[in-house]
C-alpha positions in Angstrom: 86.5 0.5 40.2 84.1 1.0 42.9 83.4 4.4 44.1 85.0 4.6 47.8 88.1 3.5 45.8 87.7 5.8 43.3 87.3 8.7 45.8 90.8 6.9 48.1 92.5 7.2 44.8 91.8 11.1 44.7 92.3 11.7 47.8 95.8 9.8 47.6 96.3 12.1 44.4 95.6 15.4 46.2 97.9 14.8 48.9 100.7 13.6 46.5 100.4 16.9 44.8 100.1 19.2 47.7 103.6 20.4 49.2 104.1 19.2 52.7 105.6 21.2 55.4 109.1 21.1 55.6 112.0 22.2 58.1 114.8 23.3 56.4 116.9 23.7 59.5 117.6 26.2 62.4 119.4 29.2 63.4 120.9 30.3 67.0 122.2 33.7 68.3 124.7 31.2 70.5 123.1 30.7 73.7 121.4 27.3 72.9 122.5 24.9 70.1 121.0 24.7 66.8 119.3 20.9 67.7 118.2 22.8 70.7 116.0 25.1 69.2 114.7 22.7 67.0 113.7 20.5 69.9 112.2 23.8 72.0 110.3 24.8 68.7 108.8 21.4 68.2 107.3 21.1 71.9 103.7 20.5 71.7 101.0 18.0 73.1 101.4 14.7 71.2 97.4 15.0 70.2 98.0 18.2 67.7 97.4 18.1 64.2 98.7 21.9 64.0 100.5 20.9 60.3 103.7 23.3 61.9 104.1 20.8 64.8 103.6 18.1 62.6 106.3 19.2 60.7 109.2 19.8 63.6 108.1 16.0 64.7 108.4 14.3 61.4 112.1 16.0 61.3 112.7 14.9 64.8 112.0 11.7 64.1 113.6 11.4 60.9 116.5 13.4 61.2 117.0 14.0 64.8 116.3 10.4 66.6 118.4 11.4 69.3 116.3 14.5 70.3 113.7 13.7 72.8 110.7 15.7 72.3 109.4 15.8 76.0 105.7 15.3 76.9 103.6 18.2 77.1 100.4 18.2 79.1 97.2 20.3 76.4 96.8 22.5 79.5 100.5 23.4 79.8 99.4 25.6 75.7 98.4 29.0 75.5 97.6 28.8 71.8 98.2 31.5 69.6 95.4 33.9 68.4 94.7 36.5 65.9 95.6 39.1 68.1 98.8 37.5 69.9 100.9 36.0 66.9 102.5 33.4 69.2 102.3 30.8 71.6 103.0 29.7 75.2 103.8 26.1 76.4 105.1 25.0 80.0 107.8 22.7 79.3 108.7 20.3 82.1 112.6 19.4 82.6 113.5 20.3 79.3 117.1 18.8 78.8 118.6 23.0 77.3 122.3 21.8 78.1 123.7 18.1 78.8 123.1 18.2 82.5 120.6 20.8 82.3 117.1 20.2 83.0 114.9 22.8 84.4 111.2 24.3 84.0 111.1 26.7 81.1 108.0 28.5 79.0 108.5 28.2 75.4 107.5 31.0 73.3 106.8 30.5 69.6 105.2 32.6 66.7 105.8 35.0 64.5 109.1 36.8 64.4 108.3 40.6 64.8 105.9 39.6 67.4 108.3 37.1 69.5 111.3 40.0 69.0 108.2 42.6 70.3 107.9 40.4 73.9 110.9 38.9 74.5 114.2 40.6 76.4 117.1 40.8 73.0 120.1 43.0 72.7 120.4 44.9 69.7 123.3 43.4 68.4 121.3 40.0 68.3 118.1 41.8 66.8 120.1 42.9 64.0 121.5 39.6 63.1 118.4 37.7 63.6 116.7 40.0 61.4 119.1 39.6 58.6 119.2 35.8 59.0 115.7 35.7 59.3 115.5 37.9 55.8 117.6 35.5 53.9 115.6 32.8 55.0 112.0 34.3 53.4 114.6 35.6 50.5 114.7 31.4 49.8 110.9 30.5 50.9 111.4 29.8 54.3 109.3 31.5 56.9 111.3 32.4 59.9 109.3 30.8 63.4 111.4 32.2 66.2 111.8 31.1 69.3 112.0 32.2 73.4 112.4 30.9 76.4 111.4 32.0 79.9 112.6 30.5 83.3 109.9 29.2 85.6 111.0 29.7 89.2 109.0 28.6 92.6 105.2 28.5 92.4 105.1 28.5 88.3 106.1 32.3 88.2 107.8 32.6 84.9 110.9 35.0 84.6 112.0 37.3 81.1 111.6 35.9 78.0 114.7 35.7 75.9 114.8 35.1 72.4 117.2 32.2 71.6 116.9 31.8 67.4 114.3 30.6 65.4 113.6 27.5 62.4 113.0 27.5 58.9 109.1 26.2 58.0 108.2 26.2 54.1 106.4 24.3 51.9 108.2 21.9 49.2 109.0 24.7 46.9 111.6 26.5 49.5 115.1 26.5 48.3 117.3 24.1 49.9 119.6 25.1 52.9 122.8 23.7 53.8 122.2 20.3 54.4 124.0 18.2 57.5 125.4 15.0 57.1 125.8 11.5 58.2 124.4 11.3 61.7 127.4 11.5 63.7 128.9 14.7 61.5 126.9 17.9 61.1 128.4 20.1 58.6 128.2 23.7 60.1 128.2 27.1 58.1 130.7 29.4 59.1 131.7 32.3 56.7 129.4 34.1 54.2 129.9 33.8 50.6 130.2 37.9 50.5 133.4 37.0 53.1 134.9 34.1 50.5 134.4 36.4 48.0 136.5 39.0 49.5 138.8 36.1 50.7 139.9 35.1 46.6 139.8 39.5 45.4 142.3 40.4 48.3 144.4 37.2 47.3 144.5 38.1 43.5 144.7 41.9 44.2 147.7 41.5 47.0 149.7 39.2 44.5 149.4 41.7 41.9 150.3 44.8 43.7 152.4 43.3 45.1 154.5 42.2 41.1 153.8 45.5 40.1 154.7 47.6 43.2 157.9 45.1 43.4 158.6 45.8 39.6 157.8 50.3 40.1 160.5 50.0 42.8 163.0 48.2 41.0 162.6 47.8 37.3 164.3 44.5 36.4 163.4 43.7 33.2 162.3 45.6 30.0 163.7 48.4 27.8 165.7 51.3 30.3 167.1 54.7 29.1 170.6 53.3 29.8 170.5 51.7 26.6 169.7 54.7 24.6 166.9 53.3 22.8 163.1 53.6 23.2 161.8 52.6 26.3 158.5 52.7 25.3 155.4 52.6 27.7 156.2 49.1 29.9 156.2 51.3 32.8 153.2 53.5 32.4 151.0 50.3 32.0 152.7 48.6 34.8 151.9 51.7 36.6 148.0 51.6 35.7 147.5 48.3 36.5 149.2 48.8 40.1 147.2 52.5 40.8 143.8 50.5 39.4 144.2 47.2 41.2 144.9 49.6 44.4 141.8 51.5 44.5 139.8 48.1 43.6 141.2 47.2 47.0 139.8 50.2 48.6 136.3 49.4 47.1 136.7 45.3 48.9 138.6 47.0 52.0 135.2 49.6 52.7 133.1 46.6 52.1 134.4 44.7 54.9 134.1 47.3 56.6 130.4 47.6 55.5 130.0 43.6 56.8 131.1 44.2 59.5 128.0 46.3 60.7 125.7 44.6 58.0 127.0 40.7 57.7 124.2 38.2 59.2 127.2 36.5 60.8 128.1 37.2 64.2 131.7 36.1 63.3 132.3 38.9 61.0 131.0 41.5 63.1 132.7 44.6 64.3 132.7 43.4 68.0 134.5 40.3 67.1 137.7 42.1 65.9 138.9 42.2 69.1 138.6 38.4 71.3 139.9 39.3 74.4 136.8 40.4 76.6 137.5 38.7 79.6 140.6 37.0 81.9 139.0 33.8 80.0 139.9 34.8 76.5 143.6 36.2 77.7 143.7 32.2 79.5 142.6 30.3 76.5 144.9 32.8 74.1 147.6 31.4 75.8 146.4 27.7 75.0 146.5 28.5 72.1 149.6 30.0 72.1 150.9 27.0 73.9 149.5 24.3 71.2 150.7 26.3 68.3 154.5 26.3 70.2 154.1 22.7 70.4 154.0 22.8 74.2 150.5 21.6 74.9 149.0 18.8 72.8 145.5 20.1 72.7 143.8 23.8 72.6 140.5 25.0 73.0 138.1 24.1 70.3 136.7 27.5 68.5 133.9 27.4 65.1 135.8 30.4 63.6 138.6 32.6 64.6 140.4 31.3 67.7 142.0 34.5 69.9 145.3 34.3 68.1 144.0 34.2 64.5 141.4 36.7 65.2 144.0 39.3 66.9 146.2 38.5 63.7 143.7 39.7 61.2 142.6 42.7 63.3 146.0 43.3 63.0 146.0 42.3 59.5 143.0 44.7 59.1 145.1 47.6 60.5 148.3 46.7 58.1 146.1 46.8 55.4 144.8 50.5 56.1 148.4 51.6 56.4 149.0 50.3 53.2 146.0 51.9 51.5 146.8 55.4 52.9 150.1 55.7 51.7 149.5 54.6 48.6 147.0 57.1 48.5 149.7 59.6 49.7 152.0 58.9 47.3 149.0 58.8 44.6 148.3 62.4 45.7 151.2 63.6 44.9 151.1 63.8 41.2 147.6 64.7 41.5 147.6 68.5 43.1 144.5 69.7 41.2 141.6 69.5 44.4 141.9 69.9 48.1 141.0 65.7 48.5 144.7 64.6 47.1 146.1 68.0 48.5 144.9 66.9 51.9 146.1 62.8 50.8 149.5 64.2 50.0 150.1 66.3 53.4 151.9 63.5 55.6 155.0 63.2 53.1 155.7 67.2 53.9 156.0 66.1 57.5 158.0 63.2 57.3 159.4 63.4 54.0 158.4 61.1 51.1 161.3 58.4 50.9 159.9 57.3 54.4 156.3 56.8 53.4 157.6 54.7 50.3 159.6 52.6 52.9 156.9 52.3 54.8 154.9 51.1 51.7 157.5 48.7 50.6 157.6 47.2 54.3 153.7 46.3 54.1 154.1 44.9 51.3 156.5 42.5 52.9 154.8 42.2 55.9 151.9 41.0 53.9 153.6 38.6 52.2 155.0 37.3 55.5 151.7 36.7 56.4 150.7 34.7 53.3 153.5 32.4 53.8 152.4 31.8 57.3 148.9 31.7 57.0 149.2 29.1 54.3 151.4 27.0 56.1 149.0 27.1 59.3 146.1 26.4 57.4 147.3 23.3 55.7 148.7 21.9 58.9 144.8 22.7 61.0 143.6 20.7 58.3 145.7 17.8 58.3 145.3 17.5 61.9 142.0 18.6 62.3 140.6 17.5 59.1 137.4 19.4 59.2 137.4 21.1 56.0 139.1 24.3 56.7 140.9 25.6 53.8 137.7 24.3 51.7 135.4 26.3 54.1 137.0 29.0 52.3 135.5 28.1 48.9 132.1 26.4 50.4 131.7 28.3 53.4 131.4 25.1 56.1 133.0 22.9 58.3 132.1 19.9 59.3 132.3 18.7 63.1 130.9 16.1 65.3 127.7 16.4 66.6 129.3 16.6 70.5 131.4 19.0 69.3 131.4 21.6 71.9 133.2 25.2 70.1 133.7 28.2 73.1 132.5 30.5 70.5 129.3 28.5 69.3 126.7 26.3 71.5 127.4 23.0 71.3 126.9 21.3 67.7 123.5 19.3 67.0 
């Protein structure tokens, strides 16, 4: 073997055995869609041999052939520098919408020092912090990006941070991958969510059995028959008063998520949909399409305006049901001023109606199990995007076109 080849050969070896760059995928506060911000992070002249643009073309070209990465003129970059963790490209007619070309500037670097220039509410700096955190929790280092308007005569406007991409080397835990090129499978809710979806299920059927069996003991031994009734009801009892304060425990934990969750969906502000004469129009689309009246309704990534007011609503229920059963709790347990305080609202209104009122929620609930089931199936027959799975994987999957009113437009 000669030596040139010798040295090839090691060279070829070295390569082989050093991880690569790699894009694991992109995130988006909503403004711009994922494929978007891939396409605005990967701008860059085609001369560089920056390993990061490298990287964002190579999955452009592999993965995304139908994003065009626009030319870029080497003067158009303000490269990054020690002291300024990000950089500045002029982006000609970049295509952000369908039909929407324009002049923007194209901010990309670092994370804290993109979030540091560019305009973001707090809301969004939040989330993008905790999305950005679970990224480096996997190996992926979080490149966010911004974009600035350019108006007459080159001025450029605010910057405002749209999202960011995942960069790593070959080590980096996988994300969530998409699939066939006209399909992108999109995540929706967090596993802490799913897991809180299957507790509540197992915890509501149970109280529900036992609370069902404390107000009206069918079966089992009863003093009637003047023989020992034994304990049936004590245990039936414990398992109903422990099964109940392991749904306060999940019910406070949603609550947590919903000012912690890296989800916008699950947010606090998304409890309630109906912001603006818009959401009270496409409500009633909705409306109409579940009534049967209008064949189509507007397409939404998670909760449309009806579901989401129903689980607010749900949410609500829910409390009602914990604080009485606390109430009622509290009764038997006078010994500190926390249950004597519990306790007070069945000496204004008497304790029969706050076990009514129990024993209603406990129907309502299951009125809304029957319903919800039924609703779910039938989305997913019609729809068939994986919804009553996204409950045990946390995704949908949707056509790349696929243009949700709460989400930018898919791919």
């Amino acid at each position: 073997m000669s030596q040139a080849a010798g040295k090839a050969n090691a060279g070829a070896t070295a390569t082989a055995a050093t991880p690569r760059l790699q894009v694991g995928g992109s995130f988006t506060l909503g403004r711009l869609s994922e494929g978007v911000i891939l396409g605005l992070a990967a701008v860059s002249s085609r001369e560089s041999v920056d390993p990061v643009d490298m990287a964002l073309a190579r999955t452009l070209e592999e993965d995304r052939p139908d994003l065009v990465k626009p030319p870029v003129d080497p003067d158009d970059i303000d490269p990054a520098s020690p002291n300024r963790r990000y950089r500045l490209t002029m982006v000609r007619y970049f295509p952000l919408h369908d039909d929407d070309r324009r002049d923007v500037v194209v901010m990309r670097g670092a994370l804290e020092a993109v979030l540091a220039k560019a305009a973001i509410s707090r809301k969004d700096k939040a989330l993008i912090r905790r999305n950005a955190a679970w990224a480096q929790g996997r190996g992926w280092r979080p490149l966010a990006v911004a974009t600035a308007p350019v108006t007459g005569r080159d001025k450029v406007g605010q910057f405002t941070v749209e999202g960011f991409v995942y960069i790593g080397l070959g080590h980096a835990k996988p994300l969530p991958n998409e699939g066939p090129a006209d399909w992108a499978w999109v995540q929706v809710w967090s596993a802490s969510l799913r897991v809180q979806h299957w507790i509540n299920v197992a915890v509501v059927f149970t109280l529900s059995a036992t609370g069902y069996i404390i107000m009206d003991p069918f079966f089992g031994p009863t003093a009637g028959e003047g023989g020992d009734v034994g304990f049936l009801m004590g245990w039936v009892r414990l398992i109903h008063f422990s099964v109940g304060f392991l749904w306060i425990v999940v019910g406070l934990t949603r609550v947590v998520a919903a000012f912690t969750s890296r989800d916008r969906h699950l947010r606090w502000n998304a409890w309630w949909p109906l912001k603006t004469k818009t959401d009270v129009k496409r409500l009633g689309q909705v409306v109409g399409h579940y009534a049967l009246i209008k064949e189509e309704a507007p397409l939404f990534l998670a909760h449309n305006p009806l579901q989401q007011l129903t689980y607010t609503g749900l949410y609500l229920a829910c409390g009602v049901q914990m604080l009485t059963g606390l109430t009622l709790f509290g009764l038997y347990h006078q010994t500190n001023w926390f249950w004597e305080m519990m306790a007070v609202p069945t000496h204004w209104v008497g304790i029969p109606f706050i076990r009514l009122i129990h024993t209603m929620m406990m129907f309502f609930l299951w009125a809304f199990v029957i319903v919800h089931v039924y609703l779910a199936v039938r989305a997913d027959s019609l729809e068939r995007h994986g919804g009553i799975s996204s409950m045990i994987n946390g995704g949908v999957w949707l056509r790349r076109d696929a243009k949700p009113v709460d989400a930018p437009e898919i791919g």
